[in-house]
TORPABA-954370 format. One record per residue: x, y, z of N, C-alpha, C, CB in turn. Coordinates in pm, whole numbers, plus 50000, padded with zeros to 5 digits. Atoms other than C-alpha are relative to their C-alpha. Glycine has a CB too. Layout:
! residues N
XYZXYZXYZXYZ...
//
This chain:
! residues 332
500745007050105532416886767915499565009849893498784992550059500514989950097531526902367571498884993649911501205005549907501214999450027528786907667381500385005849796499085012250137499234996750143530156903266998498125002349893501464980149930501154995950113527456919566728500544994149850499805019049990499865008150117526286900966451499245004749862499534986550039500424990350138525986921366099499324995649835501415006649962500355004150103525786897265824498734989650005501134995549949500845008649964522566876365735500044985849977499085003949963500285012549967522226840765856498794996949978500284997350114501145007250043519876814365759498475005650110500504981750017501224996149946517536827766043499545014649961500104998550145500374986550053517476865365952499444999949833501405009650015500674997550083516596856465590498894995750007500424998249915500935009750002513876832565657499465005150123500454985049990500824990449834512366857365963499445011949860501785011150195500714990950046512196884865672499404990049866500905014549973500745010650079510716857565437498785000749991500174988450037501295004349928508456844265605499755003250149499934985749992499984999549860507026853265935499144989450080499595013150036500965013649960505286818365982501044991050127499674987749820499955003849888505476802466352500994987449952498564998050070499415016249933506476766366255501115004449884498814980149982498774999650059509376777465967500685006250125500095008249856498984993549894510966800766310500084983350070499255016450125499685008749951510636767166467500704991549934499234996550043498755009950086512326746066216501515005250023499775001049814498064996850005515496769966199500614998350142500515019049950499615005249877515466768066569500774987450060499084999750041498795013749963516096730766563500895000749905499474983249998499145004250092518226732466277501415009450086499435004349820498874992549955520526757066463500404992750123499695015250024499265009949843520796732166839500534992649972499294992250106499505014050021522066705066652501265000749892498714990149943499174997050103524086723066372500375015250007499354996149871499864981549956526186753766530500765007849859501395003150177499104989850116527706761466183498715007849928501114989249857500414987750061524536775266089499695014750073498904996349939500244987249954524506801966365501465009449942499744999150180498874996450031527526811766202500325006649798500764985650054500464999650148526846810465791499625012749974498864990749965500534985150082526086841965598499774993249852501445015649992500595007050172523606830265270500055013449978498204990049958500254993950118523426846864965499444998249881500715002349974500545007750132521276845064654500694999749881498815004849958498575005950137523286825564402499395014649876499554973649889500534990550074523326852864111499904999349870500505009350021500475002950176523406830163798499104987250062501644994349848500765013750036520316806963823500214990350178501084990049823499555011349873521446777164050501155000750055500054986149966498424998349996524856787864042500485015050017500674994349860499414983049978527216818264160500994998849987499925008550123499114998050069529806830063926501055015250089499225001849845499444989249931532316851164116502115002349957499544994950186498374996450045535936868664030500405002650057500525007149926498524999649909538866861564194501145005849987500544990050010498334991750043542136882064221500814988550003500795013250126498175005749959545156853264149501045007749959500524985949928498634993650024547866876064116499645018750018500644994549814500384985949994548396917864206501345002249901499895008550170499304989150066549976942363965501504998950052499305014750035498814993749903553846950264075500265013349943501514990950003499504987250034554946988964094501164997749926500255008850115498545002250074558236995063918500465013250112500155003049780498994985649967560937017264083500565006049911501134998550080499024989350129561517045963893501065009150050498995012049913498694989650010564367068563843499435012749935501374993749898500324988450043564107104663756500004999349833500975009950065499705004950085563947104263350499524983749996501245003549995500425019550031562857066163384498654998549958500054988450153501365005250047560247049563209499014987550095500384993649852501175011149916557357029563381499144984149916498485012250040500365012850082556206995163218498584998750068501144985350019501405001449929552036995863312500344979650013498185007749866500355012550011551026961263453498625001450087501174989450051500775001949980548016945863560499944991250111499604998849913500005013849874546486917263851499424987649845498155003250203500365011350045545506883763751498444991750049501174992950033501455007849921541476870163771499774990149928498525008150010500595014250086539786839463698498684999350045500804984250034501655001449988536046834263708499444982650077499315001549802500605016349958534616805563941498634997749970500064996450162501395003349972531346791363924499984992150106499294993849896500335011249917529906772164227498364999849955500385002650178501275002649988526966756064262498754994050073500024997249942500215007049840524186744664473499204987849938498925010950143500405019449978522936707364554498335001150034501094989850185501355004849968519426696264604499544988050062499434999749902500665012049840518156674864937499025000749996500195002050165501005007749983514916658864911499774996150100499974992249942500635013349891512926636365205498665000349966500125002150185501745000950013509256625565215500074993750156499104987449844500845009749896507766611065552498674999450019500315002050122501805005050001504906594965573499634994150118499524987849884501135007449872502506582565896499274999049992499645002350101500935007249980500176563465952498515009750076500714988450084500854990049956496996586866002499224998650169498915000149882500875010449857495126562666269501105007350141500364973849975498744999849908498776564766496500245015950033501444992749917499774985049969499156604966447498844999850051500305011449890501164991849973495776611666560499234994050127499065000549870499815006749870495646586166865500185007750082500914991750014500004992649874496916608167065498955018050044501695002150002500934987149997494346638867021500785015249981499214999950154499184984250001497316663266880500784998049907500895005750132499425002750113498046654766572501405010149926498785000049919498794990850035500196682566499501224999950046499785011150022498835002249887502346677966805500934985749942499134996450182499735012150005503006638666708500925003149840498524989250015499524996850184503756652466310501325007850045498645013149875499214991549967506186676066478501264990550076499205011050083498965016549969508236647666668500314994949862499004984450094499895006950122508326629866339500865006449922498844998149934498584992150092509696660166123501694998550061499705019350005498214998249937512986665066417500654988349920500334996450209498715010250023514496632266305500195002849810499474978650058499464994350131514496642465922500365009349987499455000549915499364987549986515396673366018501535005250079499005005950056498345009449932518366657366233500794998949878499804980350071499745007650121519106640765896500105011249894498844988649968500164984650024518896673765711501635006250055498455007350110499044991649916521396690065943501124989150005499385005550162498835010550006523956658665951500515005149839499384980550017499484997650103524096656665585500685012949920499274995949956499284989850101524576692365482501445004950098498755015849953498804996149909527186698265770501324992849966499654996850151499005011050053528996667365639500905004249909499374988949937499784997950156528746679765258500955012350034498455003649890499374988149990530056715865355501564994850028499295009750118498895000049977533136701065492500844987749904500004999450145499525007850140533456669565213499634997649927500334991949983500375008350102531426668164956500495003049898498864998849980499284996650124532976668764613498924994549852501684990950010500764999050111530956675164273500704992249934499735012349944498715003450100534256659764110499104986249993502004999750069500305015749964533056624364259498794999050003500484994250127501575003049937529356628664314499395011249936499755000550184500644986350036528196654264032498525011550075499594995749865500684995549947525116660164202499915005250154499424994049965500224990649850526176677564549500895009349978500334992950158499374983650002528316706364626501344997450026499395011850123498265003549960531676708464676500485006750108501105004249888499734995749855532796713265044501785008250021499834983350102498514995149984536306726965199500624990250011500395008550106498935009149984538206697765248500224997349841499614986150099499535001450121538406688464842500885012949936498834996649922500204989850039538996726564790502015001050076498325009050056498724997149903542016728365079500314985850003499745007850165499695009950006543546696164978501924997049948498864995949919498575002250106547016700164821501555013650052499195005349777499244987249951550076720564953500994998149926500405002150151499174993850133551496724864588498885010549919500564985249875501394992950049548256741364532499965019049994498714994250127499454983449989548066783764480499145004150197498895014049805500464994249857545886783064835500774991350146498114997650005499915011549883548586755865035500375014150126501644983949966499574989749893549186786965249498745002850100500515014749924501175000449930545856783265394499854983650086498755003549882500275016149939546606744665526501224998650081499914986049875499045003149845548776740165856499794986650019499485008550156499385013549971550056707265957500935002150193501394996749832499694999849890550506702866330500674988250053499065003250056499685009949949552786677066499500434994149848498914993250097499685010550131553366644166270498804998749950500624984750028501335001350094550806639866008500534987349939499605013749878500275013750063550446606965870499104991450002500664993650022500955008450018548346579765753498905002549976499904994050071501624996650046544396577065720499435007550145498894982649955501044998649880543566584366113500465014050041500114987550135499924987150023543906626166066498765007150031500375002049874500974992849970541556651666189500545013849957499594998150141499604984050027541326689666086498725011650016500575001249830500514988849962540356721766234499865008349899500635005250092499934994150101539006744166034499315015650073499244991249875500524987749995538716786866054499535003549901500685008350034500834993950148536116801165817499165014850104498324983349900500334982550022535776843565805498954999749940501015009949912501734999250026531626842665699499895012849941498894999250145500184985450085531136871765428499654998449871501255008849991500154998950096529916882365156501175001749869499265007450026498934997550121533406891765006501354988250033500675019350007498695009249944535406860265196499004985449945500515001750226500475018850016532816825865199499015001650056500864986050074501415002949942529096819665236499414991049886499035014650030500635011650092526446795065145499335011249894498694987750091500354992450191524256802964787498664989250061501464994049777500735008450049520926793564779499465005749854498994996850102500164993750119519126793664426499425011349952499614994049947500554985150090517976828064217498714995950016500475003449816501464996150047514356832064312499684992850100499314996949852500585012449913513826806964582500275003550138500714985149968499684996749900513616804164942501754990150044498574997750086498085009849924516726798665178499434992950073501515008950115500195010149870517366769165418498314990049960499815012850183501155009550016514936740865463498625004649953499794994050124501304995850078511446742065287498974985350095500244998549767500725008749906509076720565514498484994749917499705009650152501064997550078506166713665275498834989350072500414997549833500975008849931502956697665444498984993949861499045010450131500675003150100501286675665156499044991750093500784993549879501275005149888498216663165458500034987849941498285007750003500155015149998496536629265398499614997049891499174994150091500155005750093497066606965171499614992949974500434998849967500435014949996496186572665050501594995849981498724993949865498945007250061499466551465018499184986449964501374998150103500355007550092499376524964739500734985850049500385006449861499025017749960500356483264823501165002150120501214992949825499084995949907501886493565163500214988050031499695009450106499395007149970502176461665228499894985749918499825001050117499215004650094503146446664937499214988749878501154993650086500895011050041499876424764872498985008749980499734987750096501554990550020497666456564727499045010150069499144992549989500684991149892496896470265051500465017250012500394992550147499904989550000496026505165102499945007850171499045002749900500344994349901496276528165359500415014750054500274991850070499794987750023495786566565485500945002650117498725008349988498884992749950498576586865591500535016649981500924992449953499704989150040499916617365634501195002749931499905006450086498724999450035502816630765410500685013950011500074995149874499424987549979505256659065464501424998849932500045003650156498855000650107507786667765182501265008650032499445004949859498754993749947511366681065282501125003749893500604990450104499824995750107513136703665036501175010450036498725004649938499014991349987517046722165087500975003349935500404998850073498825000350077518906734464809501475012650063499335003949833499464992449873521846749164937502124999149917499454986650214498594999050063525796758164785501065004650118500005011749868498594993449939529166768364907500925007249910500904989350061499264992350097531036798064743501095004350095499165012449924498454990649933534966807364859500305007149908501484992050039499434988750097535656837264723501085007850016499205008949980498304992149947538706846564885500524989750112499855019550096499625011149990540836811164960500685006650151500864993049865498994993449904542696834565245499095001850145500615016449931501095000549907539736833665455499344987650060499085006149944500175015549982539716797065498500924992450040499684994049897498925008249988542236779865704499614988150054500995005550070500105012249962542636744565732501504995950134499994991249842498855006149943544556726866025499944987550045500445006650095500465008649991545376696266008500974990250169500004995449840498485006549913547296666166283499324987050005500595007450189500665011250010546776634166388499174997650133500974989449969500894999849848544116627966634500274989750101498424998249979499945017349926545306590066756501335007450098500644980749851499214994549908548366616366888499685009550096500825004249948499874988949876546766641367129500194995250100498975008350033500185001449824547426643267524499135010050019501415002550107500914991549930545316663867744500565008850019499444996750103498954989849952548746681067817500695004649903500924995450094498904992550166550106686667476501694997450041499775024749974499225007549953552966666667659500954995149888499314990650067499235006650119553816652867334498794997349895500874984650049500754993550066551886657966984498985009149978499874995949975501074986950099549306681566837500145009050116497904996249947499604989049919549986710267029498355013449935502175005249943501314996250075545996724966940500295016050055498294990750056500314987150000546176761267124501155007049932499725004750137499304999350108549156762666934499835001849810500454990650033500685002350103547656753966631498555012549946499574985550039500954991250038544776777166646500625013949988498874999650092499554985350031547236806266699500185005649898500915003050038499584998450222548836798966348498994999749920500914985949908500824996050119545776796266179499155013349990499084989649983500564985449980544166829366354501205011349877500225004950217498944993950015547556844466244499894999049831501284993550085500235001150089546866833265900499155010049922499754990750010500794997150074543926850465811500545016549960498614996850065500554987950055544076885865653499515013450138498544993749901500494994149893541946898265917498524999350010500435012650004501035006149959539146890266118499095005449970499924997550104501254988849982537066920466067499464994949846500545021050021500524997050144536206910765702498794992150032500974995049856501315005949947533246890265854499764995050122499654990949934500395010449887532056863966073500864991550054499094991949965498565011750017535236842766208499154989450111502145007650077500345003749885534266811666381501044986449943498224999350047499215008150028536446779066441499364988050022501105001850057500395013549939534996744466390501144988850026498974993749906499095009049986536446710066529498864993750061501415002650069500845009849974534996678866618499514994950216500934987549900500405004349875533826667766998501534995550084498834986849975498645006349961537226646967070501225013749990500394985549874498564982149980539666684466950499405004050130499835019749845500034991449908537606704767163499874996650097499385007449992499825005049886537786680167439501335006050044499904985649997498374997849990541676680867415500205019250008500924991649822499814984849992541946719167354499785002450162498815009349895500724993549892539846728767659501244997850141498244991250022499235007749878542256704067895501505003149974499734982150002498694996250039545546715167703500485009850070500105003449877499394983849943545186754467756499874999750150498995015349938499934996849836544126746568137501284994150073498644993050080498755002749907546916728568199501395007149928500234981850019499404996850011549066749867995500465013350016499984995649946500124985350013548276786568016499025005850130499305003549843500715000949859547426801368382499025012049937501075003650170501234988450046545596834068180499194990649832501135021549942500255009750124543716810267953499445015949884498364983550048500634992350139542636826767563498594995349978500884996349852501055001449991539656802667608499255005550052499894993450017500934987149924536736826067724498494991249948500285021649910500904998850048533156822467743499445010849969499514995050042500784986050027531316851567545498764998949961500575008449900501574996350083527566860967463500415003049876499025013850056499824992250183527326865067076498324993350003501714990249826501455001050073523326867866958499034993550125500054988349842501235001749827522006862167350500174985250025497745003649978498925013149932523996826467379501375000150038500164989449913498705004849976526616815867564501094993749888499754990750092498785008250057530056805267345500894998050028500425001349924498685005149951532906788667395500705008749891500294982149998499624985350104535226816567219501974996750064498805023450083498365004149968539396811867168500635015549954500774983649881499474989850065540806845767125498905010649938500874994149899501024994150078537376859767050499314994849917500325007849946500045006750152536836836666784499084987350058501834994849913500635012049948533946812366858500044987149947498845002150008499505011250069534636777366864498604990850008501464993350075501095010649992531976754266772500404981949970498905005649881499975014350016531656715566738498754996649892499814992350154500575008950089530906697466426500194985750029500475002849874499285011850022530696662866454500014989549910499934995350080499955007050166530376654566109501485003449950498695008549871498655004550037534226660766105500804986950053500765010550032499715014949967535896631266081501425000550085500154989949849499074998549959538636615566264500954993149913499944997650115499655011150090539606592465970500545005349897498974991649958499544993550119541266618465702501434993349981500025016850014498685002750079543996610065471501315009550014499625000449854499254986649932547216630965542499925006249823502104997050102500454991150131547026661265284501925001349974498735019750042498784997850091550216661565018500485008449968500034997049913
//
């Protein structure tokens, strides 16, 4: 079993040297049991404003072969300037003051209350990271699936196709290398990272029930702006197949430990950050039951990384999102 060291900073290492306040370590806590892509994430502070402007190599220089007497023709690479940008998540909850304070622990009862917006929190941005598109919905971020969509595209060399692909009922694995010089989140210039928990105590609410009536409550304001920057498309592989085709035996379609080889095989190389592989509840069912019945020295391993147990394919820890869908369109 190994014991993989973890170099770049994650939403808990910035928000530990932040702040060293008890109930924000407890927030990232739940935000990390329920959402393993953020033990995985490397933030960065966006470096224009709300937004982070970053330059990309499309194209390298070519040498010339010379001849003795021969002349050399200088050339250059090819960059283009991206901007990304980050999104802004809101909540308010409000209770009933009488009901929190019933039980003689008011804090405790307020603390139940936050998890489920903080559930809600952790669904949505896990979702957005993997589909949300600014194109369609100016106001959120733009995830990897709009980004790794097209294999006439300059990055289709980053999108694998396993088995038959067709129709709407498609699922896709995805490897993301976590770095500062490959892909990490952005929060904004000057602000904190990750969730903002804001306690606005007791209030009055106004016509709560609908005929003028008033009544006191407590409110607690919920606040996560939060981006996605790829800065090197080679560090991002998509794989896609159809999920309505797996066996347990890889008997016949998606052939998944297969699949993860080619996209490991893809990357560049692992060392440039953080590599971890998400897939939804239903893949890493199938995976787990594939390689046991296919491979007597399995590649699946469990390893310690950061004093937890992981499920780890080649080294490469695999986590479960299950805000990936099983319902994707096949990619063109």
């Amino acid at each position: 079993m190994a014991t993989l060291a973890i170099t770049h900073p994650t939403l808990a290492d910035i928000r530990a040297a932040m702040d060293p306040n008890g109930q924000i370590a407890q927030v990232i806590e739940m935000l990390g049991q329920t959402n393993e892509i953020l033990d995985d994430m490397v933030w960065l502070e966006a470096n224009d404003g709300s937004g982070h402007k970053t330059t990309i190599r499309t194209g390298l220089p070519t040498p010339t072969w010379r001849k003795l007497y021969g002349g050399v023709q200088p050339t250059k690479g090819r960059r283009a300037q991206v901007r990304d940008t980050c999104g802004m998540m809101e909540d308010y909850a409000e209770v009933d003051a009488a009901l929190a304070d019933m039980n003689g622990n008011t804090a405790a009862f307020r603390l139940s209350e936050d998890a489920a917006h903080i559930e809600g929190f952790n669904q949505e941005l896990a979702s957005s990271l993997f589909y949300a598109n600014e194109a369609t919905a100016p106001e959120e971020i733009t995830g990897f699936a709009p980004r790794f969509n097209s294999l006439s595209a300059d990055n289709a060399d980053s999108i694998i196709q396993e088995g038959v692909v067709d129709g709407n009922d498609n699922a896709s694995i995805w490897l993301v290398v976590w770095g500062p010089q490959t892909c990490h989140g952005i929060y904004p210039k000057g602000s904190q990272a990750g969730l903002q928990v804001n306690d606005k105590g007791q209030v009055t609410l106004e016509n709560v029930d609908g005929n003028g009536g008033r009544m006191e409550a407590y409110r607690t304001h919920y606040r996560w702006d939060a981006g996605l920057c790829v800065r090197d498309w080679r560090y991002v592989i998509r794989g896609q197949y159809n999920q309505e085709d797996l066996t347990f035996d890889a008997s016949s379609g998606p052939n998944l430990p297969k699949l993860l080889t080619q996209m490991i095989e893809r990357v560049p190389s692992l060392n440039m950050g953080r590599p971890a592989i998400y897939m939804n509840r239903k893949a890493r069912e199938a995976l787990r039951t594939q390689i046991t019945e296919k491979v007597k020295n399995s590649t699946l391993t469990v390893e310690t990384i950061a004093g937890k147990r992981v499920l780890t394919f080649d080294g490469v820890p695999v986590r479960r999102v299950d805000q990936l869908l099983n319902t994707e369109a096949t990619i063109s």
